[in-house]
KELOZA-948023 format. One record per residue (C-alpha): residue number from 1; residue in one letter; x, z, y. Coordinates in pm, 1 decimal, m for minus. Example, Ala and Ser with C-alpha at 12.3 -4.5 7.8 and 13.67 -1.06 7.14 Angstrom:
<sites>
<site nr="1" rest="A" c1="1230.0" c3="780.0" c2="m450.0"/>
<site nr="2" rest="S" c1="1367.0" c3="714.0" c2="m106.0"/>
</sites>
This chain:
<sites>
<site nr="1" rest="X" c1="4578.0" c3="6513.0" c2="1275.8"/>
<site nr="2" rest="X" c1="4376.6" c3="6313.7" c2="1057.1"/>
<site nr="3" rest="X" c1="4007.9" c3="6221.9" c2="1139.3"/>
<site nr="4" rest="X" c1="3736.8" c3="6461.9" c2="1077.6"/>
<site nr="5" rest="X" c1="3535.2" c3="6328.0" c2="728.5"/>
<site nr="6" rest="X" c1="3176.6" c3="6307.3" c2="886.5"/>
<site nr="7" rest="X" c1="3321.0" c3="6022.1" c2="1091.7"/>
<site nr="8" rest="X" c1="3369.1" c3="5654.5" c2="1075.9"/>
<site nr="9" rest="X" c1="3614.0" c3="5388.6" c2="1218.5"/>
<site nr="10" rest="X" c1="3488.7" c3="5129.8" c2="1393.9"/>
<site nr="11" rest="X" c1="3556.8" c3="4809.3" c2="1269.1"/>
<site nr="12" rest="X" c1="3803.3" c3="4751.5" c2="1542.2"/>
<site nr="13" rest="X" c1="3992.8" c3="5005.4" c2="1419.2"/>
<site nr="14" rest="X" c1="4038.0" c3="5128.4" c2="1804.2"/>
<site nr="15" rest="X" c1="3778.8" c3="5430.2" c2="1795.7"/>
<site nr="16" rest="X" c1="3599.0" c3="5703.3" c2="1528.5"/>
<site nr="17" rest="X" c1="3239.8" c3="5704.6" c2="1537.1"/>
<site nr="18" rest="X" c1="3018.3" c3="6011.1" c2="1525.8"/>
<site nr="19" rest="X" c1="2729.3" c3="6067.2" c2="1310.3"/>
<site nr="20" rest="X" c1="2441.9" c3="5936.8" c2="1435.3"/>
<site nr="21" rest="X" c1="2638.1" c3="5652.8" c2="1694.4"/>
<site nr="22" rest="X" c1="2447.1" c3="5356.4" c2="1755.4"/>
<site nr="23" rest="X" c1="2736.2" c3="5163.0" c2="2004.3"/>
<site nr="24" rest="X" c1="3145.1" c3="5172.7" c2="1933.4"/>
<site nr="25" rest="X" c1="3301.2" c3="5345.7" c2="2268.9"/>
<site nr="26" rest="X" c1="3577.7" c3="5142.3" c2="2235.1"/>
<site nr="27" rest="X" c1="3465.6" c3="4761.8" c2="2155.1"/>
<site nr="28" rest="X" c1="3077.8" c3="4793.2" c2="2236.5"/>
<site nr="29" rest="X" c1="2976.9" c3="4673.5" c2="1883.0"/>
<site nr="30" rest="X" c1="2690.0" c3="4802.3" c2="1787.6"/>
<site nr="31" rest="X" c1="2728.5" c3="5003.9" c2="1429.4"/>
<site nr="32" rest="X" c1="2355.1" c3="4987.6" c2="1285.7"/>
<site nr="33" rest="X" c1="2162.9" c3="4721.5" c2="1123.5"/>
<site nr="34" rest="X" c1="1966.2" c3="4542.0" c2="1359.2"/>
<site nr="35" rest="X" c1="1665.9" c3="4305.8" c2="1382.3"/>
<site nr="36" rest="X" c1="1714.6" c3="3927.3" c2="1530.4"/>
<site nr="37" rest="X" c1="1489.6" c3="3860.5" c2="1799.7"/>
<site nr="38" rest="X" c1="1358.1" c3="3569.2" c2="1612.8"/>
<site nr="39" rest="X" c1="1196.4" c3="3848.9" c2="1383.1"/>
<site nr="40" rest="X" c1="1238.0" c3="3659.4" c2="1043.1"/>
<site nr="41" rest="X" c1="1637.2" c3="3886.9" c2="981.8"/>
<site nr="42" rest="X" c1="1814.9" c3="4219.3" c2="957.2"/>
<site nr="43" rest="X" c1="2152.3" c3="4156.2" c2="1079.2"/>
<site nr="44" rest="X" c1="2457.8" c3="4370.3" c2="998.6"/>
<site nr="45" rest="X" c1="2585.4" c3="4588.7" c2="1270.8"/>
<site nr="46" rest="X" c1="2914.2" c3="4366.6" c2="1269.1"/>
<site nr="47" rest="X" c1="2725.4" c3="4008.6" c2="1267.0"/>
<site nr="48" rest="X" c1="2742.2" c3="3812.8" c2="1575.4"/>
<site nr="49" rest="X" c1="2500.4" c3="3538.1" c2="1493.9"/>
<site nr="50" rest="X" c1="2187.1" c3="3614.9" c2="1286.3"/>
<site nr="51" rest="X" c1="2226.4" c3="3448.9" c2="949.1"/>
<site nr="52" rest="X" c1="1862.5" c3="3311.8" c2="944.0"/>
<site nr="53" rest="X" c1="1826.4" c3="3145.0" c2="1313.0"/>
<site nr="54" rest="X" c1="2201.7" c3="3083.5" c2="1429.9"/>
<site nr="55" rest="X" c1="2103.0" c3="3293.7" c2="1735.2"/>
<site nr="56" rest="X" c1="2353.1" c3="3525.9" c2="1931.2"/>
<site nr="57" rest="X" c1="2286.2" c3="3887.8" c2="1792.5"/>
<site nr="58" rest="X" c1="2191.3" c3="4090.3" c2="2127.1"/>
<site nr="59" rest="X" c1="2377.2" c3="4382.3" c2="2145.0"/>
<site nr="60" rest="X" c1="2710.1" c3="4227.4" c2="1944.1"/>
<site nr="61" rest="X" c1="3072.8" c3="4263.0" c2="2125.0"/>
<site nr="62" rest="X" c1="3108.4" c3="3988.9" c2="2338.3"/>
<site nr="63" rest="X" c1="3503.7" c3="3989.1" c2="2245.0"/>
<site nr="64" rest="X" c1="3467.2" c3="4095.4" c2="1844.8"/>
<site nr="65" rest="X" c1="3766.6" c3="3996.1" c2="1619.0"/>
<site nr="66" rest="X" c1="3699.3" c3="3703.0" c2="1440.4"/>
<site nr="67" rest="X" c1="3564.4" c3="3778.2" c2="1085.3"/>
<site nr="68" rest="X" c1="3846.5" c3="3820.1" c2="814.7"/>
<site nr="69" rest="X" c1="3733.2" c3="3672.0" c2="413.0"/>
<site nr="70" rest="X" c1="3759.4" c3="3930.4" c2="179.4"/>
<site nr="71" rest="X" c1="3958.7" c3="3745.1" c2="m106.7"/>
<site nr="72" rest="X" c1="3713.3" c3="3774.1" c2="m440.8"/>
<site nr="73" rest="X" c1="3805.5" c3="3873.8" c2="m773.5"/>
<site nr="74" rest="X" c1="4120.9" c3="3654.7" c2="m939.9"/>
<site nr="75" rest="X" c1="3907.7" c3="3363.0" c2="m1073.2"/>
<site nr="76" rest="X" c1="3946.1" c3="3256.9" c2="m1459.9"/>
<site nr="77" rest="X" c1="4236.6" c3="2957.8" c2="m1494.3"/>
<site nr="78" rest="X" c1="4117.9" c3="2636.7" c2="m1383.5"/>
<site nr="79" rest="X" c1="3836.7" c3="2772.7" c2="m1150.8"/>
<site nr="80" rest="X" c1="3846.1" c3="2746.5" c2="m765.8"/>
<site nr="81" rest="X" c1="3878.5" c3="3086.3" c2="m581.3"/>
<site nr="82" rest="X" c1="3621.8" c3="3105.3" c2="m273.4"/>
<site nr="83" rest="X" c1="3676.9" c3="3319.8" c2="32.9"/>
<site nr="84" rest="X" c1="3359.8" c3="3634.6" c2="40.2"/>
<site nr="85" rest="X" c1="3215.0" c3="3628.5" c2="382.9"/>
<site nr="86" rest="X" c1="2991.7" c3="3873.6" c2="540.6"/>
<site nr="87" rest="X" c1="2696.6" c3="3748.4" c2="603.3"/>
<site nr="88" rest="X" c1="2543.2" c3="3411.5" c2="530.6"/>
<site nr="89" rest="X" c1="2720.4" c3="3145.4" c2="693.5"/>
<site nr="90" rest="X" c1="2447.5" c3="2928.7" c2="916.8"/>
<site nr="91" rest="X" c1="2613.9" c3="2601.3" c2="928.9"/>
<site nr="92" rest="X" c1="2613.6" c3="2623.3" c2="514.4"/>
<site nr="93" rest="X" c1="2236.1" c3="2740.3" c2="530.4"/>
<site nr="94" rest="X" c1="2141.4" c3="2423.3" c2="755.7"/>
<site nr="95" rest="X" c1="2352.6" c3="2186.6" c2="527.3"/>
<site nr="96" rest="X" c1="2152.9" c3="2270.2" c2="245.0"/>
<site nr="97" rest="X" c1="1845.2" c3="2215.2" c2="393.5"/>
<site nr="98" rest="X" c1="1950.8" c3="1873.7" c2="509.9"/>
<site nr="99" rest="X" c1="2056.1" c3="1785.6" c2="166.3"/>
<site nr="100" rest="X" c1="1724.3" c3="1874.8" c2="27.9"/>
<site nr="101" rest="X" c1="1594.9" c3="1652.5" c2="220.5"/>
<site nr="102" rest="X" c1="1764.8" c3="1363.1" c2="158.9"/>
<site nr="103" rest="X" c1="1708.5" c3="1446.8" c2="m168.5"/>
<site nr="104" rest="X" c1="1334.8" c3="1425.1" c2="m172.2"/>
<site nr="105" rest="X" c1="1434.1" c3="1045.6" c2="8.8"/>
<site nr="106" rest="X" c1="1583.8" c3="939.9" c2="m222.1"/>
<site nr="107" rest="X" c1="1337.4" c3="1031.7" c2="m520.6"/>
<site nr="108" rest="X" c1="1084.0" c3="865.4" c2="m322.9"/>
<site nr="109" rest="X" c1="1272.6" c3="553.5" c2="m311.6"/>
<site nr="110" rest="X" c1="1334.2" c3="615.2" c2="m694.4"/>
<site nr="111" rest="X" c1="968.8" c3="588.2" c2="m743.7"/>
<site nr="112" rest="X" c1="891.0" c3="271.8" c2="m507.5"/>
<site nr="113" rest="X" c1="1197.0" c3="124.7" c2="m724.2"/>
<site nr="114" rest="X" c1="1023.8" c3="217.4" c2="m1011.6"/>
<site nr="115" rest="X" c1="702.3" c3="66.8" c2="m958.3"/>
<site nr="116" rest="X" c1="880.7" c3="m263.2" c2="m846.3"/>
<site nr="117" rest="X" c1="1093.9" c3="m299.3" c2="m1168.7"/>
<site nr="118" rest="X" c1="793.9" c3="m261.1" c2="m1391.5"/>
<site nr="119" rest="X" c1="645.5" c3="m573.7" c2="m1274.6"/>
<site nr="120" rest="X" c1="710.7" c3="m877.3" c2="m1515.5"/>
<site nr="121" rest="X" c1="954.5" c3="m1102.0" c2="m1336.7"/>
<site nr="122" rest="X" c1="1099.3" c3="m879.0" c2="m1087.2"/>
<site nr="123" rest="X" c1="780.9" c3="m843.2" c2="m925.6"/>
<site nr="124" rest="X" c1="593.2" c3="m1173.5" c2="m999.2"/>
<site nr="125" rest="X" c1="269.6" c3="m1141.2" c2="m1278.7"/>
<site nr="126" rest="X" c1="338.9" c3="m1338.1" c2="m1598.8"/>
<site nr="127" rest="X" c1="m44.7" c3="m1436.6" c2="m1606.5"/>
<site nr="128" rest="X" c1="35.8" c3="m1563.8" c2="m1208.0"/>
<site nr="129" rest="X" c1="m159.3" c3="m1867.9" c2="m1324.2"/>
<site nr="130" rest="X" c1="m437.6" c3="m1692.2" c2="m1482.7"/>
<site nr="131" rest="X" c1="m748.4" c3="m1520.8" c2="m1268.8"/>
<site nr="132" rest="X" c1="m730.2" c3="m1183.0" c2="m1150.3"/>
<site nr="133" rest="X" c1="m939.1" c3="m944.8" c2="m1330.1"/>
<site nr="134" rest="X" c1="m1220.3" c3="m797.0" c2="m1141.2"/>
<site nr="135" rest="X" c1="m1172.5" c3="m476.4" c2="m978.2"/>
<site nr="136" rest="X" c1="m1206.0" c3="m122.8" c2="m1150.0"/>
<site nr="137" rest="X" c1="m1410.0" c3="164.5" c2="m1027.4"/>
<site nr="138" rest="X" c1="m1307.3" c3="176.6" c2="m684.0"/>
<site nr="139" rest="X" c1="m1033.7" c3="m65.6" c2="m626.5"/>
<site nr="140" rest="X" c1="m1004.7" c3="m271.2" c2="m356.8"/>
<site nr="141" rest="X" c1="m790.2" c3="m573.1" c2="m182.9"/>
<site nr="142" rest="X" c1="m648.3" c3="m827.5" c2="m375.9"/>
<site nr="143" rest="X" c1="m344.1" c3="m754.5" c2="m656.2"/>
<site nr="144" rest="X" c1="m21.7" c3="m777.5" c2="m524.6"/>
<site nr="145" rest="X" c1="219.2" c3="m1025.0" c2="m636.0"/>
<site nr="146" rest="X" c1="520.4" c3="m1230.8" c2="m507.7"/>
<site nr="147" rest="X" c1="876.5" c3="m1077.5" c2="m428.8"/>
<site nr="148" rest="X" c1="879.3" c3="m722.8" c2="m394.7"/>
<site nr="149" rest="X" c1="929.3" c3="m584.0" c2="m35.7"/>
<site nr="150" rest="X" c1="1233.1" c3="m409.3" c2="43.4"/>
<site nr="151" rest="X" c1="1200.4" c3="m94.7" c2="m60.5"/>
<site nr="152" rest="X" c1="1436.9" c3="103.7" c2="205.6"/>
<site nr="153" rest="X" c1="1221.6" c3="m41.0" c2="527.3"/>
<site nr="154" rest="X" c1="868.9" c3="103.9" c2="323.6"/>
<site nr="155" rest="X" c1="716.0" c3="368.1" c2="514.5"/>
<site nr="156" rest="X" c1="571.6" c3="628.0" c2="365.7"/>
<site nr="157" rest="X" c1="244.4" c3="462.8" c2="375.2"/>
<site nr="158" rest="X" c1="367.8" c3="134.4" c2="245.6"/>
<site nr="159" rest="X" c1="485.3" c3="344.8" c2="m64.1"/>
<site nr="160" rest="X" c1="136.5" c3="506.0" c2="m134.8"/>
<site nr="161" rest="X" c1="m77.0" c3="180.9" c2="m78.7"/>
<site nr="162" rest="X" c1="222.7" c3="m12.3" c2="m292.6"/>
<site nr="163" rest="X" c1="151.5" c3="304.0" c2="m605.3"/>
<site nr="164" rest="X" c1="m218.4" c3="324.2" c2="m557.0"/>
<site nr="165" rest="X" c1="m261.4" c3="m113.5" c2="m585.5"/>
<site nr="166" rest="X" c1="18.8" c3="m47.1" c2="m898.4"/>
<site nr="167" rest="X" c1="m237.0" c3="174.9" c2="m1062.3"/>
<site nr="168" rest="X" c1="m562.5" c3="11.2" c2="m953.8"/>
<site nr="169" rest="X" c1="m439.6" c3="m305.7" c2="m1141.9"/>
<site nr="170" rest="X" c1="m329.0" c3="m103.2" c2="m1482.3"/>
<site nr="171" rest="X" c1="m697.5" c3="71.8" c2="m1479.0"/>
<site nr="172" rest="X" c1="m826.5" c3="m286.9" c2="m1444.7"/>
<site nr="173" rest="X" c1="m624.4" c3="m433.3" c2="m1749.5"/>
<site nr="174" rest="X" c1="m745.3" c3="m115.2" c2="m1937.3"/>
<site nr="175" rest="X" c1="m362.6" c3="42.9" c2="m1925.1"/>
<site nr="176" rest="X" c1="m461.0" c3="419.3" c2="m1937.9"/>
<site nr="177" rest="X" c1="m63.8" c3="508.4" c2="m2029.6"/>
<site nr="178" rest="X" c1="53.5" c3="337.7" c2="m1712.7"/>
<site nr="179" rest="X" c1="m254.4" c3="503.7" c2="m1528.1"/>
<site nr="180" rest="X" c1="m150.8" c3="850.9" c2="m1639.8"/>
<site nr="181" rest="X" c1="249.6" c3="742.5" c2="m1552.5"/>
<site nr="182" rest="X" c1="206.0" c3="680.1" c2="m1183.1"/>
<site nr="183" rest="X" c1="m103.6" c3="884.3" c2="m1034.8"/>
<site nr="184" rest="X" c1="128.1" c3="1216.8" c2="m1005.1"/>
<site nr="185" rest="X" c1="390.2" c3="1016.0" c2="m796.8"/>
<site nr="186" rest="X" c1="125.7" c3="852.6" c2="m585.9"/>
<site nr="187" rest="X" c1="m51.1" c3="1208.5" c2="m513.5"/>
<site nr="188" rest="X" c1="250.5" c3="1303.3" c2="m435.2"/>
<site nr="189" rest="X" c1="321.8" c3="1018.6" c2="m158.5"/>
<site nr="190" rest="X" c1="m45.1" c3="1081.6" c2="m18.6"/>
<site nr="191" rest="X" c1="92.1" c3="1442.8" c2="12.0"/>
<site nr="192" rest="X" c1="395.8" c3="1328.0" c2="232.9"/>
<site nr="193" rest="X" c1="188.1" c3="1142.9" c2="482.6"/>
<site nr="194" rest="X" c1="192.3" c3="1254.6" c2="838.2"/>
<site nr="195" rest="X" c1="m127.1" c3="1140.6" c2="892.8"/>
<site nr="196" rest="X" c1="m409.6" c3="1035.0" c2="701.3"/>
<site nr="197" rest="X" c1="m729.3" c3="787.1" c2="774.7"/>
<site nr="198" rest="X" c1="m1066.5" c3="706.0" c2="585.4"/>
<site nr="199" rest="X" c1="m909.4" c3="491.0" c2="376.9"/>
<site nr="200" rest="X" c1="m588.4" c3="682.6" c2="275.6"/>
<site nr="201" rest="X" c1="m855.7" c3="960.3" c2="164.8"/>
<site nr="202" rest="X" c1="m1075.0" c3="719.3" c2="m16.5"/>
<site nr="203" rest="X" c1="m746.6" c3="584.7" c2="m206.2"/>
<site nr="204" rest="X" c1="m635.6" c3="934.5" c2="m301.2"/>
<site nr="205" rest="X" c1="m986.4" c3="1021.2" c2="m424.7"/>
<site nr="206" rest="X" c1="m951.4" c3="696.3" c2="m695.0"/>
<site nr="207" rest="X" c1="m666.7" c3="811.0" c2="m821.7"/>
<site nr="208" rest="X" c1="m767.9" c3="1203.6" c2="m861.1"/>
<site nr="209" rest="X" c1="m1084.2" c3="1031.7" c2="m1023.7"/>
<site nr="210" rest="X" c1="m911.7" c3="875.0" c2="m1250.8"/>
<site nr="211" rest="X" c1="m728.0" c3="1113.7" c2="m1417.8"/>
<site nr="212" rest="X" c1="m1051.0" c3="1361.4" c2="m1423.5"/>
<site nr="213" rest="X" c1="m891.0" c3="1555.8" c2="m1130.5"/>
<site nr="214" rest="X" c1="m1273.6" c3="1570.3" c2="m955.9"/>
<site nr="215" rest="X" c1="m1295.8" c3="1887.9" c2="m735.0"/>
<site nr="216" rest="X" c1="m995.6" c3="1730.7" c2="m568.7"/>
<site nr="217" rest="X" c1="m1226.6" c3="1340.7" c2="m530.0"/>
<site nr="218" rest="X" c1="m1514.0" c3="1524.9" c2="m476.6"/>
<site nr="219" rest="X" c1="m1312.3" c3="1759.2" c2="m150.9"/>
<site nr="220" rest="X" c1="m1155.9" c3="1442.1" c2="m27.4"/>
<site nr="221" rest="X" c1="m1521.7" c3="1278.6" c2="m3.2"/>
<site nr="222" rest="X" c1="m1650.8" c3="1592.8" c2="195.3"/>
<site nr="223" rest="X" c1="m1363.0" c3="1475.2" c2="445.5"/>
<site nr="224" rest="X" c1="m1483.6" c3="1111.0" c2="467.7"/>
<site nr="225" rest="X" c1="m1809.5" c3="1201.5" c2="510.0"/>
<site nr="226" rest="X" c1="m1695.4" c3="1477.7" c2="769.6"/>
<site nr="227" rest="X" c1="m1518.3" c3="1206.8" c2="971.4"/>
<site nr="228" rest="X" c1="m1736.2" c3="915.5" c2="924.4"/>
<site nr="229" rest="X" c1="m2094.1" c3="1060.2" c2="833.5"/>
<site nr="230" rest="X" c1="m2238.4" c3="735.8" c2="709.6"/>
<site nr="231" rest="X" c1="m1946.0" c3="583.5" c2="564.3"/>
<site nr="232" rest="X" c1="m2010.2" c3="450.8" c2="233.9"/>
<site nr="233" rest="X" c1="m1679.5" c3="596.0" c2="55.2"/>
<site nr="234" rest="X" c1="m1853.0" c3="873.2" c2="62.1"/>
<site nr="235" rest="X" c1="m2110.3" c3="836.0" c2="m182.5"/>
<site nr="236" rest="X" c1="m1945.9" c3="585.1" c2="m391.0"/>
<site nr="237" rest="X" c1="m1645.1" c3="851.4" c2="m478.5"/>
<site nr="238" rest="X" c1="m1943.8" c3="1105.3" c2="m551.8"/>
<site nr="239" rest="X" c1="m2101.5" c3="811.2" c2="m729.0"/>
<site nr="240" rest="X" c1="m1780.0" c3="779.3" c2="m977.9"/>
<site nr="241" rest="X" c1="m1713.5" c3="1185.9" c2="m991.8"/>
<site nr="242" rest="X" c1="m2077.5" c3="1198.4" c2="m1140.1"/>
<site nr="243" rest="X" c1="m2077.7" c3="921.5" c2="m1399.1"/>
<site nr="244" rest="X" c1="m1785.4" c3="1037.8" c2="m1558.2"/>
<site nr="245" rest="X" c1="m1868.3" c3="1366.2" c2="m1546.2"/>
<site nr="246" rest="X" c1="m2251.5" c3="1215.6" c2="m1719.5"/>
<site nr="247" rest="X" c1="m2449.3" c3="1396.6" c2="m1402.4"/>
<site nr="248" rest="X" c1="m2720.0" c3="1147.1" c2="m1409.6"/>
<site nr="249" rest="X" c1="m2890.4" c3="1274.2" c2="m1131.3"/>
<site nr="250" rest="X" c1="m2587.8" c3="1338.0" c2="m912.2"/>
<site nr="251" rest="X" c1="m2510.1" c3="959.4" c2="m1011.1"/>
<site nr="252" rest="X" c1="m2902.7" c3="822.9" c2="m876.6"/>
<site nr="253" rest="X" c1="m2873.2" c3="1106.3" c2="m547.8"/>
<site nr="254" rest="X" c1="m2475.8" c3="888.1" c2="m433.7"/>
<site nr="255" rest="X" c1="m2658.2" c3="569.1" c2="m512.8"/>
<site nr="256" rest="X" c1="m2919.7" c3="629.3" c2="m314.3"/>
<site nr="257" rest="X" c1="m2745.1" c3="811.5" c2="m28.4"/>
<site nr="258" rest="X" c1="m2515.0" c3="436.6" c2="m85.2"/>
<site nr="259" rest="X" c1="m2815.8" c3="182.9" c2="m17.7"/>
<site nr="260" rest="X" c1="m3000.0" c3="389.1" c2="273.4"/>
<site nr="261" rest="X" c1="m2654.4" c3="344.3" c2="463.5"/>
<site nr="262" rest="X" c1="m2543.3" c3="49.6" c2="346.5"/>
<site nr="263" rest="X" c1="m2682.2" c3="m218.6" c2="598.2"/>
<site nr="264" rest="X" c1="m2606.6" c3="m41.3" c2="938.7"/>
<site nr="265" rest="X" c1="m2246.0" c3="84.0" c2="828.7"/>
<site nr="266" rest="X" c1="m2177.5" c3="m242.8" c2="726.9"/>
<site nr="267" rest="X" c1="m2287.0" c3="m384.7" c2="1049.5"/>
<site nr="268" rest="X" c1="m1959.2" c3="m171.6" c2="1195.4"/>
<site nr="269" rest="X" c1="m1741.0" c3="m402.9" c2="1045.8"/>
<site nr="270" rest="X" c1="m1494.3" c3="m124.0" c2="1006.2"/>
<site nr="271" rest="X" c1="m1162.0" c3="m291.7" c2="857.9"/>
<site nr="272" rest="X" c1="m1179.5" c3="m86.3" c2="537.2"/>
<site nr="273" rest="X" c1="m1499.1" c3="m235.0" c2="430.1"/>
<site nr="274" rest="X" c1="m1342.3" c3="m588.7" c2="480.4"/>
<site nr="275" rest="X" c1="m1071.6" c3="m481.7" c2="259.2"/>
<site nr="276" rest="X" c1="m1264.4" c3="m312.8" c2="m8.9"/>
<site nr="277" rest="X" c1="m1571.6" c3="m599.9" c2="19.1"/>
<site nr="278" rest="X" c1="m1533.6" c3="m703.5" c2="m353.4"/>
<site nr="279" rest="X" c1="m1564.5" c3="m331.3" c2="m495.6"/>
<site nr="280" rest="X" c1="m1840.8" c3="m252.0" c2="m173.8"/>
<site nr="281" rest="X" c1="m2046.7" c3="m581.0" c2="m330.7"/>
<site nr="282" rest="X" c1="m2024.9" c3="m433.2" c2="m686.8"/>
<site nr="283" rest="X" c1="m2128.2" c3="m119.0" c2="m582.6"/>
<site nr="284" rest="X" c1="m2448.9" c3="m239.5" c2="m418.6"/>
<site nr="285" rest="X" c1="m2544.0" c3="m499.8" c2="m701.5"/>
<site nr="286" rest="X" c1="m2496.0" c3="m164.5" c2="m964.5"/>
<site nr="287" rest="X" c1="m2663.3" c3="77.2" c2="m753.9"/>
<site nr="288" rest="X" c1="m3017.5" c3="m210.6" c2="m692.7"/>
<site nr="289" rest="X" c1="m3031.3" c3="m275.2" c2="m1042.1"/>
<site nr="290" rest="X" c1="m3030.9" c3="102.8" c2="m1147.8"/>
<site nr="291" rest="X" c1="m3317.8" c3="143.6" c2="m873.3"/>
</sites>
């Protein structure tokens, strides 16, 4: 007698299901679409492991045959046939994830190596003998110079400070291409910190600055000051924002807001002034004689 047509077989071919069913009487498995407990998948009424999470499906047949590939359509000559699974396979979802990320690795590295390379003698200045120019709108620290560092132990940090000196020096010779070349990767590097200080925020405001990105400069210097009220990044990256934007009065307000603070923040002795003394000193000698 063959099966009545409103009904279904159960996958495990051992029982017909009745409209409406929800559970196999024979295997257990359930036979509607149901949602993973981590909330983020529908899962087939046959899957055993949601394709999103790699959890256990609750509710699946603790004994289910193992899944079966479908063969696919008879592939053109030369091409690889591929088994059609149902389902996403987990293990394949979490591989490609990894890659990614060692992906995005190794185009960071590919940017460090960049950097490195375009120095003049593998890293050493051809001028080496000749005096460093003086520093440009916001730069700080001395240029870098001598062998380059090794690029696999950088850290992510080491990678940002080594772009942002990279373009501090080419805004000081007056190199505008190499300027343009390099802020995009070093945003980009600032992005991928974990975490991110005074400085790190003053360093990514120069280079959005510098390429006339200044809502971004002007947001990162509402951080500074939210952190540090009185620090003096603050108004200097306002200070910048302003003259290139020609906001004369926004320009006298940072340099203003600059002097007030200047002698009891740099009584702190906070590390980043030390580092950034040279561009601090030409700060202070530009905003007295615009008084």
């Amino acid at each position: 007698m063959s099966p009545d047509s409103s009904t279904t077989t159960c996958p495990c071919g051992q029982a017909q299901l009745s409209p409406g069913a929800r559970f196999c009487p024979a295997c257990g498995r359930a036979t509607a679409p149901r949602q993973c407990a981590c909330g983020a998948a529908i899962v087939s009424p046959t899957a055993r492991f949601c394709h999103r999470c790699g959890q256990p499906v609750a509710g699946a047949a603790p004994a289910a045959a193992p899944v079966t590939a479908r063969p696919a359509a008879v592939p053109a000559p030369g091409a690889l046939a591929a088994p059609v699974l149902d389902g996403i396979d987990p293990a394949r979802e979490r591989r490609a994830w990894t890659v990614a990320t060692a992906v995005g690795s190794v185009l960071l590295a590919l940017v460090a190596w960049m950097v490195v390379r375009d120095q003049p003698g593998g890293g050493t200045p051809a001028n080496a003998s000749a005096p460093v120019p003086a520093e440009a709108p916001f730069a700080g620290g001395a240029a870098a110079g001598g062998t380059p560092p090794d690029i696999s132990s950088m850290t992510p940090r080491e990678r940002f400070d080594r772009l942002y000196d990279r373009i501090m020096r080419a805004a000081a010779a007056g190199d505008s291409a190499t300027v343009l070349r390099f802020t995009p990767m070093a945003v980009q590097a600032y992005a991928m910190l974990d975490e991110t200080d005074v400085d790190a925020r003053y360093h990514a405001a120069v280079l959005h600055a510098q390429v006339g990105e200044f809502p971004q400069a002007l947001a990162l210097a509402d951080t500074i000051q939210a952190a540090a009220p009185d620090h003096l990044f603050a108004p200097m990256v306002r200070a910048e924002v302003a003259r290139l934007r020609g906001d004369d009065a926004a320009l006298r307000a940072a340099r203003r807001a600059f002097l007030q603070k200047y002698d009891a923040e740099m009584a702190q002795n906070r590390l980043e002034y030390v580092e950034h003394k040279v561009g601090l000193d030409e700060f202070r000698a530009e905003a007295q004689a615009a008084k």
